[in-house]
C-alpha positions as CSV (number, residue, x, y, z in Angstrom):
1,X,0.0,0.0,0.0
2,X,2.6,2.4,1.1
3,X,4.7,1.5,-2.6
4,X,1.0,2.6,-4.4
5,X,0.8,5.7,-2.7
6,X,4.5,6.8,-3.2
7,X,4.1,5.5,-7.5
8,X,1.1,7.3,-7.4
9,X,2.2,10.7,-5.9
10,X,5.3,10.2,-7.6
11,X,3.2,10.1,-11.5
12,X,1.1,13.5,-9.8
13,X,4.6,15.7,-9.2
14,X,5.8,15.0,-12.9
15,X,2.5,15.8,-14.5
16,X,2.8,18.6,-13.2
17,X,5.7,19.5,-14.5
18,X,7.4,19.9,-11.4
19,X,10.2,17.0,-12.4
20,X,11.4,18.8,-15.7
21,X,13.6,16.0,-16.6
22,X,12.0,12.6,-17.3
23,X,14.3,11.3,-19.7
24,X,16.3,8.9,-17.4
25,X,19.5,6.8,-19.2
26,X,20.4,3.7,-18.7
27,X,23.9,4.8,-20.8
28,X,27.1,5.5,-18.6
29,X,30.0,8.0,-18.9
30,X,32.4,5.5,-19.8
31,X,30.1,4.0,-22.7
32,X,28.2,7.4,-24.0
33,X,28.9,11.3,-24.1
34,X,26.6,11.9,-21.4
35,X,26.7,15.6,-22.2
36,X,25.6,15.2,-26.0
37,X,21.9,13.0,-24.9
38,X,19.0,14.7,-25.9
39,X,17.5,16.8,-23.2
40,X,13.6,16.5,-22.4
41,X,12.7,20.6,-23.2
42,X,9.2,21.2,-22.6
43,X,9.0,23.1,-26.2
44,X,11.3,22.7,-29.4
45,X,14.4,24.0,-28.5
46,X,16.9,25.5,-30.6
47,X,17.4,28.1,-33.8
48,X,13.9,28.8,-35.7
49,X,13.4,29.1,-39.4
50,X,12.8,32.4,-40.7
51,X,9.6,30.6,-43.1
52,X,8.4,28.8,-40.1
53,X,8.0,32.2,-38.6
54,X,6.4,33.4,-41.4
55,X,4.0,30.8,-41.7
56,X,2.8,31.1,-38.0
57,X,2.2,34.6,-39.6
58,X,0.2,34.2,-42.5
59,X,-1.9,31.8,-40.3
60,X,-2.6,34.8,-37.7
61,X,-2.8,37.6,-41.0
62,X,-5.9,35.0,-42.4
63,X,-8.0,34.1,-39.3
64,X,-7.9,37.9,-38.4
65,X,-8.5,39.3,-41.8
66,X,-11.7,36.8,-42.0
67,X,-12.7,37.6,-38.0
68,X,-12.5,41.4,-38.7
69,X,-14.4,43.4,-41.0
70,X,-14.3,46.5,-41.8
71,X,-18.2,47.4,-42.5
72,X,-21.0,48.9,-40.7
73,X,-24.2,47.7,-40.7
74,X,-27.9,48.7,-39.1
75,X,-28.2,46.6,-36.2
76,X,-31.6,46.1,-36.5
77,X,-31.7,45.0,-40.0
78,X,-28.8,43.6,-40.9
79,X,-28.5,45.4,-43.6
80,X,-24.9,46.6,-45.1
81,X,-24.7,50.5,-44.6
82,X,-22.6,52.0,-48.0
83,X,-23.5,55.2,-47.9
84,X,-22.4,57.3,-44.6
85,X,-24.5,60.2,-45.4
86,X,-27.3,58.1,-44.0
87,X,-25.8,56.9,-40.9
88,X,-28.6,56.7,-37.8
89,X,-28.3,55.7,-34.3
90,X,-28.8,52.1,-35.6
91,X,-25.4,52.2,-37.4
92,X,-22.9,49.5,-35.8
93,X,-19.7,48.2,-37.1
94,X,-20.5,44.8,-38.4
95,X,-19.5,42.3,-35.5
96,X,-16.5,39.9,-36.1
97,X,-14.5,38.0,-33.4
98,X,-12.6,41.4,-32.2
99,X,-13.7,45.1,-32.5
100,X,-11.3,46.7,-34.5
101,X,-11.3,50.2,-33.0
102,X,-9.9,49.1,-29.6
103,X,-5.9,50.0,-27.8
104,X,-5.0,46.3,-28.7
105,X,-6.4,46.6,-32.1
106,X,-4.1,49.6,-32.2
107,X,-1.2,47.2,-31.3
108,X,-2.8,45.1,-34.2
109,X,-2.6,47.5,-36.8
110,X,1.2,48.3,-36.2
111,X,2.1,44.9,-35.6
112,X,1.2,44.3,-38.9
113,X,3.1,46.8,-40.4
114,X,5.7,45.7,-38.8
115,X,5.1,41.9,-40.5
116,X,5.3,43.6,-43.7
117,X,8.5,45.5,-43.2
118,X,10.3,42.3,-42.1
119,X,8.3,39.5,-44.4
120,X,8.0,41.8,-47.7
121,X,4.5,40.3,-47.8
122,X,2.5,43.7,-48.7
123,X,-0.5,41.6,-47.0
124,X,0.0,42.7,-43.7
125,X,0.7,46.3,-44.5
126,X,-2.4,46.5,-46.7
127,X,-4.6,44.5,-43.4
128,X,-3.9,47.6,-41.2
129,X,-4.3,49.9,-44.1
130,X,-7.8,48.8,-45.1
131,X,-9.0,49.0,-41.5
132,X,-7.4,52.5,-40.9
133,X,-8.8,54.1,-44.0
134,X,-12.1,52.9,-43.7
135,X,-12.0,53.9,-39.8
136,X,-10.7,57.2,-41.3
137,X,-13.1,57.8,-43.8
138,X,-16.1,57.2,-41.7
139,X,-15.1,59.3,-38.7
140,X,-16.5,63.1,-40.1
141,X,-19.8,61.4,-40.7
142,X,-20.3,60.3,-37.5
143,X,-18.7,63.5,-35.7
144,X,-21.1,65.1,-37.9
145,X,-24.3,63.6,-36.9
146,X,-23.4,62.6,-33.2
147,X,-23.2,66.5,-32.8
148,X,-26.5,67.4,-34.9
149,X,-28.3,64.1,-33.1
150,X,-27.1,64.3,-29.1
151,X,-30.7,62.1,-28.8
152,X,-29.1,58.8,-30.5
153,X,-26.8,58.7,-27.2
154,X,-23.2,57.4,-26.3
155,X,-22.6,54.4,-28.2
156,X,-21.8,55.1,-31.3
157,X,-19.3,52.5,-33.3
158,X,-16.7,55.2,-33.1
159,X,-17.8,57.3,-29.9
160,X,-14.3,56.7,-28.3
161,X,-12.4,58.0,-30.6
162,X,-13.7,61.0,-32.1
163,X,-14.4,61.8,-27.9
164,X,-12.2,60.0,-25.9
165,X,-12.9,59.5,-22.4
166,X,-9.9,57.6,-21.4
167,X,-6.2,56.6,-22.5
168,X,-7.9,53.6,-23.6
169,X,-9.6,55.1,-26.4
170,X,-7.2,56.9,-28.2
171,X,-3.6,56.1,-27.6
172,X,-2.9,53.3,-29.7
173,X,-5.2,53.7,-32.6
174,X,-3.5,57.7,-32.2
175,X,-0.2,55.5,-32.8
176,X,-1.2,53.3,-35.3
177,X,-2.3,56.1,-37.0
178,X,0.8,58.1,-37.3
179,X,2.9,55.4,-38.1
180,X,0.4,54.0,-41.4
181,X,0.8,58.1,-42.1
182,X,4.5,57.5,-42.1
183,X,4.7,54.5,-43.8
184,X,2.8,56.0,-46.6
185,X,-0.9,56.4,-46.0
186,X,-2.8,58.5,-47.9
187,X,-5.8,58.0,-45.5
188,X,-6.7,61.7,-43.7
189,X,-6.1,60.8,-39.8
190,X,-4.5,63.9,-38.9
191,X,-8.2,65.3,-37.5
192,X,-8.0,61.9,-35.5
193,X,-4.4,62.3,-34.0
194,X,-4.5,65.8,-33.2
195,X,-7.7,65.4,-31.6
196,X,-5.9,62.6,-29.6
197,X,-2.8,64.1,-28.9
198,X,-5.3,67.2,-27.4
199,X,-6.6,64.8,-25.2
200,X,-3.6,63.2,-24.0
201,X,-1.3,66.6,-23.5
202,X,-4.7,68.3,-21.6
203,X,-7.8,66.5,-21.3
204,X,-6.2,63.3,-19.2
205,X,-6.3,63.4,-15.6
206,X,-3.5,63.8,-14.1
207,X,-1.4,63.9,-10.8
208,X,-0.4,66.8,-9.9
209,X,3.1,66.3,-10.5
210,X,1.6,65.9,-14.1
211,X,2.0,61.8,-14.4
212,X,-1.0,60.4,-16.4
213,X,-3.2,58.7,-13.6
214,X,-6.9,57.5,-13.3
215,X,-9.5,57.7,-10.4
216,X,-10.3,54.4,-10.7
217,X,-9.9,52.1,-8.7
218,X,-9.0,54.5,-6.2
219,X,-8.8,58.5,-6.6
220,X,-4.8,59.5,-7.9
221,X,-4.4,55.5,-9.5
222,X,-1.6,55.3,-11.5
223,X,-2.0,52.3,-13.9
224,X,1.5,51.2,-15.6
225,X,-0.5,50.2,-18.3
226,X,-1.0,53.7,-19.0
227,X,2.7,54.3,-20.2
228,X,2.1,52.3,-23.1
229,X,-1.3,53.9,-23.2
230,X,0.0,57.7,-23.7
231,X,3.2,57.6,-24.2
232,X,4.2,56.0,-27.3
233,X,1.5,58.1,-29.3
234,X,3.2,61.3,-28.3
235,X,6.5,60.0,-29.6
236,X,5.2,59.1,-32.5
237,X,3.6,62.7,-32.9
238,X,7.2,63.9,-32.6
239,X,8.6,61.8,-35.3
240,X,5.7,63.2,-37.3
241,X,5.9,67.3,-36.6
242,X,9.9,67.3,-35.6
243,X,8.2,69.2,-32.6
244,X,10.5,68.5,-29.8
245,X,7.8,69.4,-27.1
246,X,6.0,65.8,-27.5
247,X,9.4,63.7,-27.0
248,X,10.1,65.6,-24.3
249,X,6.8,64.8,-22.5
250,X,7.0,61.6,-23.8
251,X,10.1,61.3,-21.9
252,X,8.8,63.0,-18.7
253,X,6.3,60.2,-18.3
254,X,8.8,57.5,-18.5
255,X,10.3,58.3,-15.9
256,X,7.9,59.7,-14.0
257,X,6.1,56.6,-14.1
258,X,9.6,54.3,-13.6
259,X,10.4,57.0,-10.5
260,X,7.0,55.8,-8.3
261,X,6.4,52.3,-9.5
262,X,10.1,50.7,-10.9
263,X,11.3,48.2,-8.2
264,X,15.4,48.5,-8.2
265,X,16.3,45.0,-6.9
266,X,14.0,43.6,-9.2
267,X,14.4,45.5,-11.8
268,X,10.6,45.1,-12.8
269,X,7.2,47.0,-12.3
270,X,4.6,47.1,-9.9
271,X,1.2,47.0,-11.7
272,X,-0.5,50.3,-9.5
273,X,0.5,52.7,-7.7
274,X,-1.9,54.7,-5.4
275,X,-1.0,57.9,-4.4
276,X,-1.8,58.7,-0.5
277,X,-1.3,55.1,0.3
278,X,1.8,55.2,2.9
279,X,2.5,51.1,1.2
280,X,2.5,49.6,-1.9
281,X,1.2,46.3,-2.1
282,X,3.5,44.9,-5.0
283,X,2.5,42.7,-8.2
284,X,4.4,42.7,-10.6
285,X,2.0,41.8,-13.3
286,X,3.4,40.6,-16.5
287,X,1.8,42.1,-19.2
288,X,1.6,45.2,-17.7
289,X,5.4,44.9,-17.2
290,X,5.0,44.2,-20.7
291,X,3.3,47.3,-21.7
292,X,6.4,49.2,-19.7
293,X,9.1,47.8,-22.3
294,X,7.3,47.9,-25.2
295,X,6.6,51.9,-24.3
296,X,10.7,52.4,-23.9
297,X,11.4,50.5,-26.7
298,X,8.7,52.4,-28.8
299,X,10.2,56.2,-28.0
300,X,14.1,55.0,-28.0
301,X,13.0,53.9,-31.8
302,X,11.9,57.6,-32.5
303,X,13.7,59.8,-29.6
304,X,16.7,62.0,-31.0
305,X,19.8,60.5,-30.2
306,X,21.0,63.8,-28.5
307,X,18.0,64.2,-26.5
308,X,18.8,64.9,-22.7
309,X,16.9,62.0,-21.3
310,X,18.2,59.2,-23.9
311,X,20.8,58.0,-21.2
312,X,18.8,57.5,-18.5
313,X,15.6,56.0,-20.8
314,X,18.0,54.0,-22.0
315,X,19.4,52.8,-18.9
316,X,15.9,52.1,-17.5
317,X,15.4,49.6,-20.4
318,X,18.4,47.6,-19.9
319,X,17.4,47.2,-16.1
320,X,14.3,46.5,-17.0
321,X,15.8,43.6,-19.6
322,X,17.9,42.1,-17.1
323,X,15.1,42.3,-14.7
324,X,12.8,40.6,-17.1
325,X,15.3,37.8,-18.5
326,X,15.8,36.7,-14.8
327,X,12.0,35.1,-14.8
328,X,12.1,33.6,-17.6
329,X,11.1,30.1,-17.3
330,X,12.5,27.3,-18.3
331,X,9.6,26.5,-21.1
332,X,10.5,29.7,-22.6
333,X,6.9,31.8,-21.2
334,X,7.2,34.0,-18.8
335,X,4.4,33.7,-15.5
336,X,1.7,35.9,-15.3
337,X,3.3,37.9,-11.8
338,X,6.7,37.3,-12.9
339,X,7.7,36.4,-9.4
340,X,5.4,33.7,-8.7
341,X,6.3,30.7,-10.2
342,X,3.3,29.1,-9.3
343,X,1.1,31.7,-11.6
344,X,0.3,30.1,-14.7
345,X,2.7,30.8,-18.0
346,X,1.0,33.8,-19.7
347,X,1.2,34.2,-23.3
348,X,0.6,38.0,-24.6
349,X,3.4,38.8,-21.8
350,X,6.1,36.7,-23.6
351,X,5.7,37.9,-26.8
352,X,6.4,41.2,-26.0
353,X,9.3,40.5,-23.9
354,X,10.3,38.7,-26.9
355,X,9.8,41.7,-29.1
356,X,11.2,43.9,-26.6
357,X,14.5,41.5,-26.4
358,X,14.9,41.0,-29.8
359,X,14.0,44.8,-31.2
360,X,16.6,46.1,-28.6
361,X,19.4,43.4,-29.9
362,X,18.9,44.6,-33.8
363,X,19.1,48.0,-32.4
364,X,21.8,47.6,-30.7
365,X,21.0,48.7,-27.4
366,X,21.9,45.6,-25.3
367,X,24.0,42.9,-25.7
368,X,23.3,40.3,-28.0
369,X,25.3,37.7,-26.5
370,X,23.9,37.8,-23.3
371,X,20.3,38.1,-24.5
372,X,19.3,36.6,-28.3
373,X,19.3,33.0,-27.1
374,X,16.5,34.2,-24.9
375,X,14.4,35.9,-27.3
376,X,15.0,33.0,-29.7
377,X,13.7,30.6,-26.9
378,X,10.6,32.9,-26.0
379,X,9.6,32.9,-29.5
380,X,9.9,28.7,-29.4
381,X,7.4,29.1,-26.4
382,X,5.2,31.5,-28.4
383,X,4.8,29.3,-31.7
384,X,3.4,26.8,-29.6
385,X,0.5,29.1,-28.6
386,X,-0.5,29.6,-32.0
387,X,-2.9,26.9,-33.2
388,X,-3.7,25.5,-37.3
389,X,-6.7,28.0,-37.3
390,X,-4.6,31.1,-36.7
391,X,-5.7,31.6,-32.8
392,X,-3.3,32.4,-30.1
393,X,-3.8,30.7,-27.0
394,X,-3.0,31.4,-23.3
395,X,-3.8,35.0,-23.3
396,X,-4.6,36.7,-20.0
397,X,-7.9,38.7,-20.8
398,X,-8.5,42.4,-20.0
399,X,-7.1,42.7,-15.9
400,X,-8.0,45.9,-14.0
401,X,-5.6,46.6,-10.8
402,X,-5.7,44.1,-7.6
403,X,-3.7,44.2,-4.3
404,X,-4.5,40.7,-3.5
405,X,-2.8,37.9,-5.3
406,X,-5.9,35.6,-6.2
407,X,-7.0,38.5,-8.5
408,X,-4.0,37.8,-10.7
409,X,-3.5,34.2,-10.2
410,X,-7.2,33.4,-11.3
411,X,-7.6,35.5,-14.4
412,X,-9.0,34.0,-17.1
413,X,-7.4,33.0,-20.5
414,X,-9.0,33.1,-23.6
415,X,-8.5,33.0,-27.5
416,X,-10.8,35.8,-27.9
417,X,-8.6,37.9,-25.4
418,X,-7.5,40.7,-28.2
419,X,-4.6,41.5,-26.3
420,X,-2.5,38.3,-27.8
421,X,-2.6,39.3,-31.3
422,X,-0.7,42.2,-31.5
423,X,2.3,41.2,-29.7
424,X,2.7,37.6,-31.2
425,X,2.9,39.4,-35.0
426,X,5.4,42.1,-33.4
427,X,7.4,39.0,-31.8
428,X,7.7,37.0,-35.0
429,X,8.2,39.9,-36.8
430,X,11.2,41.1,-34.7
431,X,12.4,37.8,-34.4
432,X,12.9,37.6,-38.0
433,X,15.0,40.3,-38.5
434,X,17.1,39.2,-35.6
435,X,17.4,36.0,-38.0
436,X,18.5,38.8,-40.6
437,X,20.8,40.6,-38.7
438,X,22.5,37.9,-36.5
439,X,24.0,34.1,-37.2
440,X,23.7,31.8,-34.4
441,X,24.5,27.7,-34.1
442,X,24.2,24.8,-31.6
443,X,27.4,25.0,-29.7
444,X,27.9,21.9,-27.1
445,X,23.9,21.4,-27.7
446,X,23.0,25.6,-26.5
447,X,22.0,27.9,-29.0
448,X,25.0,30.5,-29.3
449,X,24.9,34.0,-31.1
450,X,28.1,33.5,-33.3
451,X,29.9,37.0,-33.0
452,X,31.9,38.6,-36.0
């Protein structure tokens, strides 16, 4: 009896996973290279291909171009609207699997240029283009009637961004915008942007230090999703004018944001930060850590090299790198509060650490040596998440601000969790290029960066 219980708690610990290494030899070190037997990874391990990349790509570019279109129709009809100079108060965008004016459709749209730029597949460049013109196009009509109609209420298909009540509703699309402008666009946005960049520089609340903040869920909240939220769109904005003013706010909320909520001997993020609380109950949330990078990465791409605050920004993101890299499992994910290993291996959060990693690498702002074996291997994990239909898996769905760790730990994961999308393309995308810029090989059975 006591044999059976031992087998059968023994079988329970490695399904689990908590034994990593099942694969057991019966060979000896006189007899066999011990150090050259296969180890038992959890994922496929090693060097990707370039066109296996791709085609986890082109499976993502046609589930979402199917899932998401761009037409409106009257809701109680069904009817196809065609001409917006009859729009009503029954006019809705034609539902699909995700809405396509959202922040992580905004992530979407430049993920997909991105896929373009490193694929040469004119696909993805023309998926965010379609969307952004027709968004584009449409958005005088309904300005235009919501104002002559104030009766037909709040909700219309594009209500959040021509009047933005939140971060939320304007940031990323505002980014999305500026960069399709920059890539080319001939689609009119800039009534869009500037209206967004209004709201952002003046119409956000505020501390009164000036760092973006919310009221929710308590008064002062500071939300580090809200870096990414903000701050990229004003970089952008100065890539677009040459108006220094918007880098350096840009810049002003990094580190304002990395002063109150960046941990120094972790090197990562707390997720809120409430100001008049005398302690900080600390999660370190993944993908809002996630949102962190991605926001430095996003204004050290555009940021003038001689701008005062490149140093420190730049310092902050190789912190927050090392910080990052030191959680990463061994599967290759990354859990969803970084410090708890026994929170469940989130998927949107690894992709864009992988991004992160890998865009920083081909940029040249960290070390290559230390860190591409990493990216490589996050990417590994990510692929895996990506099913034959063109869904990612394991995404953590929208997640407000908690200060107890069940909040976090039980968070549902979902396909439909919009979030995913966005920073998978960005992560194969980068991760191509890395396969571009750098050579690596299997040295002594570890994947090695082979330097010049």
């Amino acid at each position: 009896m006591k044999k059976n219980i031992v087998l059968i708690f023994t079988l329970l610990v490695s399904s689990t996973g908590l034994y990593a290494q099942r694969n057991v030899t019966n060979a000896n070190d006189s007899n066999t290279p011990l150090h050259l037997l296969r180890p038992d990874y959890p994922i496929n391990y090693g060097i990707p291909k370039a066109e296996e990349i791709k085609g986890s790509l082109d499976k993502i570019h046609a589930y979402l171009n199917e899932v998401t279109p761009a037409e409106f129709i009257n809701s109680k009809t069904g009817e196809t609207v065609t001409d917006l100079s009859k729009l009503d108060e029954n006019t809705a965008l034609k539902k699909g699997d995700f809405r396509i004016v959202s922040y992580e459709w905004g992530v979407t749209y430049g993920a997909m240029l991105l896929a373009s730029q490193a694929t040469g597949d004119a696909r993805f460049k023309e998926y965010s283009e379609k969307r952004l013109q027709f968004i584009a196009n449409a958005a005088p009509f309904f300005k235009k009637t919501t104002e002559e109609h104030a009766d037909w209420g709040t909700k219309g298909p594009l209500k959040g961004l021509l009047t933005p009540h939140a971060l939320d509703d304007c940031g990323a699309m505002c980014a999305a915008m500026i960069k399709a402008s920059r890539e080319g666009s001939k689609s009119n946005f800039r009534p869009l942007i500037d209206s967004h960049i209004d709201y952002i520089l003046n119409k956000e609340h505020r501390l009164k230090d000036g760092t973006l903040a919310r009221n929710r869920p308590q008064p002062n909240s500071l939300w580090l999703d809200d870096m990414f939220m903000g701050i990229p769109a004003l970089a952008q904005m100065g890539k677009l004018t040459g108006d220094k003013k918007y880098y350096d706010e840009a810049a002003r909320q990094v580190l304002s944001f990395s002063k109150k909520m960046f941990n120094k001997d972790k090197n990562v993020y707390m997720h809120g930060w409430i100001e008049g609380m005398t302690e900080h109950p600390q999660f370190h949330w993944a993908r809002a850590n996630g949102w962190a990078i991605l926001t430095k990465v996003e204004l050290l791409d555009v940021l003038p090299e001689n701008h005062p605050a490149r140093p420190e920004i730049l310092a902050l993101l190789k912190a927050h790198v090392k910080g990052l890299t030191g959680y990463q499992s061994g599967s290759g994910f990354w859990h969803q509060l970084l410090d708890r290993e026994d929170s469940y291996l989130e998927t949107s959060a690894t992709a864009i650490y992988t991004y992160a990693i890998a865009r920083a690498i081909n940029r040249g702002w960290i070390d290559g040596l230390a860190y591409a074996p990493m990216a490589l291997l996050g990417w590994n994990a990510v692929a895996t998440k990506i099913t034959e239909k063109g869904q990612v898996d394991g995404t953590c769905v929208g997640t407000g601000m908690g200060f107890d760790p069940a909040f976090y730990y039980h968070r549902p994961i979902s396909p439909f969790a919009a979030h995913g999308y966005g920073p998978v393309i960005l992560a194969g995308s980068e991760v191509i290029n890395l396969l571009k810029n750098k050579k690596f090989e299997i040295n002594d059975s570890s994947v090695q960066l082979l330097q010049k």
